[in-house]
C-alpha positions in Angstrom: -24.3 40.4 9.7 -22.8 37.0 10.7 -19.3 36.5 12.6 -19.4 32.9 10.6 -17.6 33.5 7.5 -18.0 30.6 5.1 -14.4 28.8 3.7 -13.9 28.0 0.5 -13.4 24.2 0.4 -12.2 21.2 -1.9 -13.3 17.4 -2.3 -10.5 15.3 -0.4 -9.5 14.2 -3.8 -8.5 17.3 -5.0 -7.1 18.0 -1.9 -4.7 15.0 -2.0 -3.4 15.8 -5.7 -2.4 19.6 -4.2 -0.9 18.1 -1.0 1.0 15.3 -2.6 2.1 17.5 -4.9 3.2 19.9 -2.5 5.4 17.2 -0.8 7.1 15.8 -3.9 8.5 19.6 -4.7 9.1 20.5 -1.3 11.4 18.1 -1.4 13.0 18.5 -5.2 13.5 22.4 -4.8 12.8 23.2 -1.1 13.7 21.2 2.0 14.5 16.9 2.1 12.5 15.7 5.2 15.6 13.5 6.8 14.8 9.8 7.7 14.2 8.4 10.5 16.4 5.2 12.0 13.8 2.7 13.6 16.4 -0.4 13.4 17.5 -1.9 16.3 17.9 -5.2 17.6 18.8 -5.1 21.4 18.0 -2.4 23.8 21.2 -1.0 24.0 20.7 -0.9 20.3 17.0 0.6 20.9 18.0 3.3 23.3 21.9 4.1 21.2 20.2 4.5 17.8 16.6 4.6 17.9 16.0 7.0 21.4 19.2 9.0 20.9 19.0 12.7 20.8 19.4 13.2 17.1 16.8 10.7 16.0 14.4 11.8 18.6 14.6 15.5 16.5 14.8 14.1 13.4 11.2 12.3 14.0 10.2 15.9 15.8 11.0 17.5 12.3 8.9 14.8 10.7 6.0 15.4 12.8 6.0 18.8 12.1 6.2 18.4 8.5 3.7 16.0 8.5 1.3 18.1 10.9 1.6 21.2 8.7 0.8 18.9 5.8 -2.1 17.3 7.4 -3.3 20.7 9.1 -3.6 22.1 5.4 -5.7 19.3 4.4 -7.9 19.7 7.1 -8.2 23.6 6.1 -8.9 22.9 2.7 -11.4 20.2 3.4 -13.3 22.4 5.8 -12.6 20.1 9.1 -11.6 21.9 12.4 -7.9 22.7 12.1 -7.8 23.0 16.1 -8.6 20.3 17.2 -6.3 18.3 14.1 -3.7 19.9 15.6 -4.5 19.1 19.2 -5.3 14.8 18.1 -2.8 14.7 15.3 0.7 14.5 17.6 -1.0 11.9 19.9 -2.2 9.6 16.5 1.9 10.6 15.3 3.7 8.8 18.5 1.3 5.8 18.3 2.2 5.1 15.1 6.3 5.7 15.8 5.4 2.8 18.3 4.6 1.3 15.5 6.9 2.0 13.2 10.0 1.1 16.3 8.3 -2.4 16.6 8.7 -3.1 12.9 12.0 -1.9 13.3 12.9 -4.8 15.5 15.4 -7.3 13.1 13.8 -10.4 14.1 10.5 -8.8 13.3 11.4 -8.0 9.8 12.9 -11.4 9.6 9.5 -12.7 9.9 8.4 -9.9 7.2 5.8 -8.4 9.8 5.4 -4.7 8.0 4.5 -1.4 10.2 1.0 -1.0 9.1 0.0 -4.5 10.7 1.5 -3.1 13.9 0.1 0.6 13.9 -3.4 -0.9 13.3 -3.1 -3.1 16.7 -2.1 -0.3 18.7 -4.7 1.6 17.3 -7.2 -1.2 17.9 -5.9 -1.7 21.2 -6.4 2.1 22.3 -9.8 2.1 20.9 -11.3 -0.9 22.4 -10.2 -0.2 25.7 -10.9 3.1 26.1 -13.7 5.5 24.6 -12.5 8.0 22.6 -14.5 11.8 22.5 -16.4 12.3 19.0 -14.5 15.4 18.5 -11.1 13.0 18.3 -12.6 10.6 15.8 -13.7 13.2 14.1 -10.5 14.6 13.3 -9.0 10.9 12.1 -8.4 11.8 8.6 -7.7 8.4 7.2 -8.7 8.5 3.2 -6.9 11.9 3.5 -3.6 10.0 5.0 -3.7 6.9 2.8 -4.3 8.8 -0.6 -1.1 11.0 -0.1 0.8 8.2 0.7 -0.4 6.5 -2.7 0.4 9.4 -4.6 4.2 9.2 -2.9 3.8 5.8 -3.7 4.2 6.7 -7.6 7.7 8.0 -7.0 8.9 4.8 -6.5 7.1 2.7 -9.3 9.6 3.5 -12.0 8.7 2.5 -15.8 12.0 2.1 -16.5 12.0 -0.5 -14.2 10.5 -2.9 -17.1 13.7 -2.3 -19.2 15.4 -3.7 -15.9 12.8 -7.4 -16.0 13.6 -7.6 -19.7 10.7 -9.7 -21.6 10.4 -13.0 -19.5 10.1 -10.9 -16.5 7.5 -8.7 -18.4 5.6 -11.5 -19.9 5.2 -13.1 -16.8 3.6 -10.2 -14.9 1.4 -9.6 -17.2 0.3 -12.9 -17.6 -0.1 -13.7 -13.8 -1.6 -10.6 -12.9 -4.3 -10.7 -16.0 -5.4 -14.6 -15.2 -5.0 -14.2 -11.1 -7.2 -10.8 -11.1 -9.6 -12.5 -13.0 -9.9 -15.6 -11.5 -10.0 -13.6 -8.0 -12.6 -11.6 -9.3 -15.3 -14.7 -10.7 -14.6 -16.7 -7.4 -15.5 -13.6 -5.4 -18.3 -13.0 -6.9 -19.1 -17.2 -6.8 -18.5 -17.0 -3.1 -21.4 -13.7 -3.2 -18.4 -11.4 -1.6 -19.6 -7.7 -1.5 -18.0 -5.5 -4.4 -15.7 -3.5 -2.7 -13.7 -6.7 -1.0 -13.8 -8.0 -4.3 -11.6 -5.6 -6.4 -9.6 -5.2 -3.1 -8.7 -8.9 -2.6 -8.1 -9.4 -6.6 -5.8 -7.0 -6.6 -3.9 -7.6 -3.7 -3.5 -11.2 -4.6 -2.4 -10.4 -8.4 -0.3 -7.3 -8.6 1.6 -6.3 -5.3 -0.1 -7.0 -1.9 -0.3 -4.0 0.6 0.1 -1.5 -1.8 -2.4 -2.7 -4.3 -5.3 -3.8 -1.8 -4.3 0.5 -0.8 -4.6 1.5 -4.1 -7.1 -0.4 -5.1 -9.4 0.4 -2.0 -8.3 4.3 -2.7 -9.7 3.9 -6.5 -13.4 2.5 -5.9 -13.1 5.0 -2.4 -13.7 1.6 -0.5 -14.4 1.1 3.2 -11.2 1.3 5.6 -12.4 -1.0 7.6 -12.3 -4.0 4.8 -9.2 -2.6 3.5 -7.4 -3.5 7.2 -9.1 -6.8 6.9 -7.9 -7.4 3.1 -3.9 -6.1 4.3 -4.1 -8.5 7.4 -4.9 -11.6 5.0 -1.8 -10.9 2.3 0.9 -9.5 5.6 -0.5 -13.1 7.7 0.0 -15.5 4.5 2.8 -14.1 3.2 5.0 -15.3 6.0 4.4 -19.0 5.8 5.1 -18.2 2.0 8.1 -16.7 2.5 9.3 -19.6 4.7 8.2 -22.4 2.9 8.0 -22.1 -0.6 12.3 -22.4 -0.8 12.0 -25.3 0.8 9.8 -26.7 -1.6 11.3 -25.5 -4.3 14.7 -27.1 -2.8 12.9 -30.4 -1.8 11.7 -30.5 -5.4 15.0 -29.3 -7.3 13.7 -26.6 -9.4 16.3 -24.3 -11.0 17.0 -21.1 -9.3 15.6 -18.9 -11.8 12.0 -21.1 -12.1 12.2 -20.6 -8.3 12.9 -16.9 -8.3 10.3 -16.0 -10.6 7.9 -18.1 -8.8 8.7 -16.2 -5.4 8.2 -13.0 -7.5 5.3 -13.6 -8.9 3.8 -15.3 -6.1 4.6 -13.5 -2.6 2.5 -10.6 -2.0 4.9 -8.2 -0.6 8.7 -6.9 -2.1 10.1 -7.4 1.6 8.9 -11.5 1.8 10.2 -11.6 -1.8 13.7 -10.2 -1.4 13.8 -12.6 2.2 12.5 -15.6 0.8 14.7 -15.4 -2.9 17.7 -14.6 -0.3 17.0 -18.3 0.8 17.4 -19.3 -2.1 20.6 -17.9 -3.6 21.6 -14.8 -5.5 20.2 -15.8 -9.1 16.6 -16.2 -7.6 17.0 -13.1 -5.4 17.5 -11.6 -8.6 15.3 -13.0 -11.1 12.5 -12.4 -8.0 13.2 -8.9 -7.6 13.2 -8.6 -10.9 9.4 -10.1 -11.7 8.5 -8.3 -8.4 9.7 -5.2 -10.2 7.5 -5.9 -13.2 4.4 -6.4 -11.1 4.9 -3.2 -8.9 5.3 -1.1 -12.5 1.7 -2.3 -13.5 0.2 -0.6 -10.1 -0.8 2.5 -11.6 -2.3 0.8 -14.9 -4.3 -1.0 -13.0 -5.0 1.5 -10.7 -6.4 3.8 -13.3 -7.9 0.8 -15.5 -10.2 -0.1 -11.8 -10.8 3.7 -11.3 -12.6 3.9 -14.5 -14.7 0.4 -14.4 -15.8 1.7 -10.8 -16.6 4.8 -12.0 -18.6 3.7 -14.6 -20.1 0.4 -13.3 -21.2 2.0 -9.9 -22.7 4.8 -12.0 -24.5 2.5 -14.5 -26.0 0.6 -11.4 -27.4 4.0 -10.2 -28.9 5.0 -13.1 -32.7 4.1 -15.0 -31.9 1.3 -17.6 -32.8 4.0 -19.9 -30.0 6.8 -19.2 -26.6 5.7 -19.8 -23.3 7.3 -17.7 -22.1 10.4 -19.3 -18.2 11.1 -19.4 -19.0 14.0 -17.2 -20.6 11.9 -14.5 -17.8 9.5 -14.7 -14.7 12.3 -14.0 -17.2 13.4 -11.2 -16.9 10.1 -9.6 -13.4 9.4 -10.7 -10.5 9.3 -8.3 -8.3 12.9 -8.9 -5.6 10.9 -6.5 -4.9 8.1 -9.4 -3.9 11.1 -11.8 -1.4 12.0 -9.0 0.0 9.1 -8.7 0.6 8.5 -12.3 1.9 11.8 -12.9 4.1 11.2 -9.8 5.2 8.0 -11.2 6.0 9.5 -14.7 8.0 12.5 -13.4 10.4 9.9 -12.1 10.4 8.2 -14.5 11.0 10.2 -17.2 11.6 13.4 -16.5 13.9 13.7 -13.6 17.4 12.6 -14.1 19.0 10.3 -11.3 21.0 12.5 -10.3 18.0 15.0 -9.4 15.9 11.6 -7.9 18.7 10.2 -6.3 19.0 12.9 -3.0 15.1 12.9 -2.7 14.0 9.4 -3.3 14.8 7.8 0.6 12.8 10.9 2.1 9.8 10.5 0.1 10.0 6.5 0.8 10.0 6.8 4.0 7.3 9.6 4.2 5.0 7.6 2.2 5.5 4.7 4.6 4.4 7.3 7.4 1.1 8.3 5.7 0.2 4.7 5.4 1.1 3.7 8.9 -0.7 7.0 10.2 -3.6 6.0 8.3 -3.7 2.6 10.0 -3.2 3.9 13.1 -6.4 6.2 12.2 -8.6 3.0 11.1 -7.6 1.3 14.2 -8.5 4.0 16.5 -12.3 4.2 14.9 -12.7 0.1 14.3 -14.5 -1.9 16.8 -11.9 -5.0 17.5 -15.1 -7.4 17.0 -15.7 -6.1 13.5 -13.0 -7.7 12.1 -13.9 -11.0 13.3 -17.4 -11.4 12.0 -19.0 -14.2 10.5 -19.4 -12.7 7.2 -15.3 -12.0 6.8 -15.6 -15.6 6.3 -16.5 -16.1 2.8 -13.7 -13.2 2.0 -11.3 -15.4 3.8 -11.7 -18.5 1.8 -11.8 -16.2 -1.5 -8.6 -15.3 -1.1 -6.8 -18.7 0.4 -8.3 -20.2 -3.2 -7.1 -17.4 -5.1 -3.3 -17.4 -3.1 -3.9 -21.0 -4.0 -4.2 -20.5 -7.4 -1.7 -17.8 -7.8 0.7 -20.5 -6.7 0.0 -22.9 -8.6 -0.9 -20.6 -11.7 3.2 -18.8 -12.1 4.9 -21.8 -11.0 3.5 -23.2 -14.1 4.3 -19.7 -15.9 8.0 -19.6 -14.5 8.7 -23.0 -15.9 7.3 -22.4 -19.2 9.7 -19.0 -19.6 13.0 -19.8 -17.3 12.3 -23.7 -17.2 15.4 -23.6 -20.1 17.7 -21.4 -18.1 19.2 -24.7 -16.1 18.3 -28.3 -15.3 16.1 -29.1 -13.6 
């Protein structure tokens, strides 16, 4: 008889619907995780409301919340809950660092967003010094970026397309349909591999961060490209967010052509809300507004990727003669996207506000602390030289064209619908 008794174990995906499902509960019928304060803007500021007592075990209660969560993962999955529980608090105050440098006001003035920051420090710890096996080992990256997705559908509301109205709908589906596409034919001109493909056409169409995430989550892509794709969209949306007010001033467009062109546009919500707030308060709206619109198509897209991996990668594996079955395809399908929707439709539809309102700040702010975990977790296991190889190259230039186009593509679109709303 053996002392090894064999655990009963889950696929990650699976894994991730039960945990994110766990969280969003928790928090409707159980216990609210409180938030965090990482703002400051001086060091009196810093050490008053960021290192104070209460915040300090406030982000103590987090990490415990979040280590239980991830510790059940890593029982379910079959990975070594001892030594997840020994790495996990270290990979946890790393990416506070993190999340306190992103907290900075004149960093967020320059729209630099947590995850660019985590996956420095990360970097910087790994390259400089070598990490034991049995530490990598326990970096559970997919596992941290998938339940973070899954929170992420709490937040893309489809009521939120009654709010755009139909210019604002029109326009998102119009610029995300004919920039995805044109993303996707000049990758594949340019010979970039599949996987950087769906991930930069995505990010440069829908929403940025969150899309490349999703996207990259969907087709189960390789982290390492996915912190290459989210440095390109966080690095150009700043010179974006600066400049394209002042050419929209220097040119005299109306403030509504101008705030849908931010919004459709700009890659990230927090460069669109800064750069329309340039502008004035009609483009901050109309931007946040198209912004809105694009956000809300997320989780079609999501699922519409999910299934053309699914079936394309399976085709490509099969004899010419055998075609995919439906059953191979829900084997390779992503369970997470079904989360996420069905996340995304409880708040949506059948939670009132009242019963979203008290919960909806905790879960926000949790789901921007699995996503910076998990970059912390793909900086810690990336070589600093792999990001800068010579085949990132051709990626690069596939999405400056693409950005390029996207430009030029819903300024055209915003004038066509809101061109009417004022002079020009």
């Amino acid at each position: 008889m053996t002392s090894k008794v064999t655990r009963f174990t889950l696929h990650e995906d699976w894994t991730v619907v039960i945990l994110g499902a766990l969280v969003i509960f928790s928090a409707l019928f159980f216990y609210v995780v409180p938030v965090p304060v990482y703002k400051w803007s001086t060091t009196a500021e810093l050490s008053g409301n960021v290192l104070n007592a209460g915040n300090l075990t406030t982000l103590l209660i987090q990490l415990i919340f979040v280590m239980i969560v991830g510790a059940l993962g890593a029982i379910i999955t079959g990975k070594d809950v001892k030594n997840f529980l020994i790495s996990f608090p270290a990979i946890y105050v790393l990416t506070i660092l993190a999340l306190i440098i992103a907290g900075n006001t004149f960093i967020k003035s320059i729209n630099l967003e947590a995850v660019i920051f985590s996956l420095v420090v990360g970097l910087i710890i790994g390259n400089l010094f070598k990490l034991p096996q049995w530490f990598k080992d326990t970096l559970s990256t997919e596992l941290f970026v998938k339940i973070g997705l899954v929170l992420l559908g709490t937040t893309v509301i489809f009521s939120d397309i009654l709010k755009a109205g139909s210019l604002g709908l029109i326009q998102a589906l119009v610029v995300v349909l004919s920039v995805w596409y044109f993303a996707f034919w000049l990758c594949k001109k340019l010979k970039v591999d599949d996987e950087l493909t769906m991930m930069i056409s995505s990010a440069v169409s829908i929403c940025g961060v969150s899309a490349a995430i999703a996207t990259s989550g969907a087709i189960k892509g390789d982290s390492k490209k996915l912190s290459y794709v989210i440095s390109m969209v966080l690095i150009t949306a700043i010179p974006m967010m600066i400049f394209m007010p002042y050419i929209a001033a220097f040119f005299n467009f109306p403030q509504q052509v101008t705030g849908a062109w931010l919004g459709g546009s700009i890659d990230t919500t927090g460069a669109v809300v800064a750069s329309g707030t340039l502008v004035g308060e009609e483009a901050l709206k109309i931007s946040t507004i198209v912004k809105f619109s694009q956000n809300v198509l997320l989780g079609i897209a999501a699922f519409a990727i999910s299934i053309y991996w699914s079936y394309n990668k399976t085709a490509k594996g099969a004899e010419s003669t055998e075609k995919p079955t439906l059953k191979v395809i829900w084997d390779r399908f992503p369970k997470f996207v079904l989360a996420f929707i069905g996340a995304s439709l409880l708040f949506s539809f059948f939670l009132s506000p009242a019963a979203a309102a008290p919960v909806k700040d905790s879960l926000k702010n949790l789901q921007n602390t699995w996503f910076t975990l998990a970059f912390t977790s793909i900086g810690l296991e990336t070589n600093f030289k792999d990001l800068f190889k010579n085949e990132n190259k051709k990626p690069l230039y596939a999405f400056l064209i693409a950005q390029l186009f996207n430009v030029i593509v819903t300024l055209i679109i915003a004038f066509l619908l809101f061109g009417d709303a004022a002079p020009i």
